[in-house]
Structures are given as structure tokens and as C-alpha cells.
MIKOLTI-956358 format. One record per residue (C-alpha): residue in one letter; x, z, y; residue number from 0. Coordinates in steps of 0.5 Angstrom, whole numbers, plus 500, padded with zeros to 3 digits. Each point is the difference from the previous one (the first is absolute). Example, Ala and Ser with C-alpha at 12.3 -4.5 7.8 and 13.67 -1.06 7.14 Angstrom:
// residues 2
  residu   c1   c3   c2  num
       A  525  516  491    0
       S  502  498  507    1
// end
This chain:
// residues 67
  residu   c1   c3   c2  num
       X  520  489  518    0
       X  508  501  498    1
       X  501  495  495    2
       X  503  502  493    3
       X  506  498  497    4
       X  496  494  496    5
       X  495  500  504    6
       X  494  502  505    7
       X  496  507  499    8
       X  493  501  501    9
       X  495  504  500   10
       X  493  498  498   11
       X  494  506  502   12
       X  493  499  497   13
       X  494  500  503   14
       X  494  505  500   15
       X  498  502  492   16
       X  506  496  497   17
       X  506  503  498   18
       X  507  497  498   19
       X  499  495  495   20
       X  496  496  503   21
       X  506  497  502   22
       X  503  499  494   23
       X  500  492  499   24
       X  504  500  507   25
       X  504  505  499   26
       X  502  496  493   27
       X  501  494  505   28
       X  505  504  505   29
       X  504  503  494   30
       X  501  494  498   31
       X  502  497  506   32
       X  505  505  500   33
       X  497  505  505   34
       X  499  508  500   35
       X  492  501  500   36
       X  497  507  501   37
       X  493  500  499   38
       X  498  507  501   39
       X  492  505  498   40
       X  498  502  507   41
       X  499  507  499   42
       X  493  501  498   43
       X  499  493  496   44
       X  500  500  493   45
       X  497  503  495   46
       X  500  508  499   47
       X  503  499  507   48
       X  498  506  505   49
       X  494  500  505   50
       X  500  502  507   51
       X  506  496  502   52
       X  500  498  507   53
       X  503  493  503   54
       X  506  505  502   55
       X  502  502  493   56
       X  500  493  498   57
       X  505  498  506   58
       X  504  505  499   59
       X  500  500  493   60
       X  502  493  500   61
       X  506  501  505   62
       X  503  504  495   63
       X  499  495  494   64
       X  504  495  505   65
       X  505  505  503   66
// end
């Protein structure tokens, strides 16, 4: 991934069944480091989320989050 001016920029993606948040403490842990944490939903997950979304959508929905 292309570094940040004050450090590295990860994207941490969720299982199955999870959403964002479970990436909290690591999150805190990178940010602190001085690094760019984006730890997106996929589409689909989380409560209230929609029903019936495909692999594709979470893919695509993902990219978009990063682009």
C-alpha cells in the first residue's frame, strides 16, 4: 500500500458475521503508530444491514470504500 506522510495505510476487512469494529483494539494500535486505518462494514453485516447481498456486492462495495 502507498505510505501516508506520517506513516503506513491499512485496510483491515472483517470476516464473515463480523463487522468493522472488531478491529477496534488494532485499529487503536496502528493510529497510534501514526498510521491510516480504514476498517470498513461490508455490505451486508451489521445491524439492520440489508438481506440478499451477493460476494460481488460486498467486493464492490469494498473498492469503493478504498477508492
Amino acid at each position: 500500500m502507498a505510505e501516508a506522510a506520517t506513516g503506513l495505510q491499512f485496510v483491515l476487512v472483517h470476516g464473515s458475521w463480523h463487522t468493522g469494529a472488531g478491529w477496534r483494539h488494532v485499529s487503536g494500535h496502528l493510529t497510534a503508530a501514526g498510521h491510516r486505518v480504514l476498517a470498513p462494514i461490508l455490505a451486508g453485516r451489521g445491524e439492520g444491514a440489508a438481506t440478499g447481498i451477493s460476494m460481488m456486492d460486498m467486493v464492490d462495495g469494498l473498492c469503493a470504500e478504498v477508492e
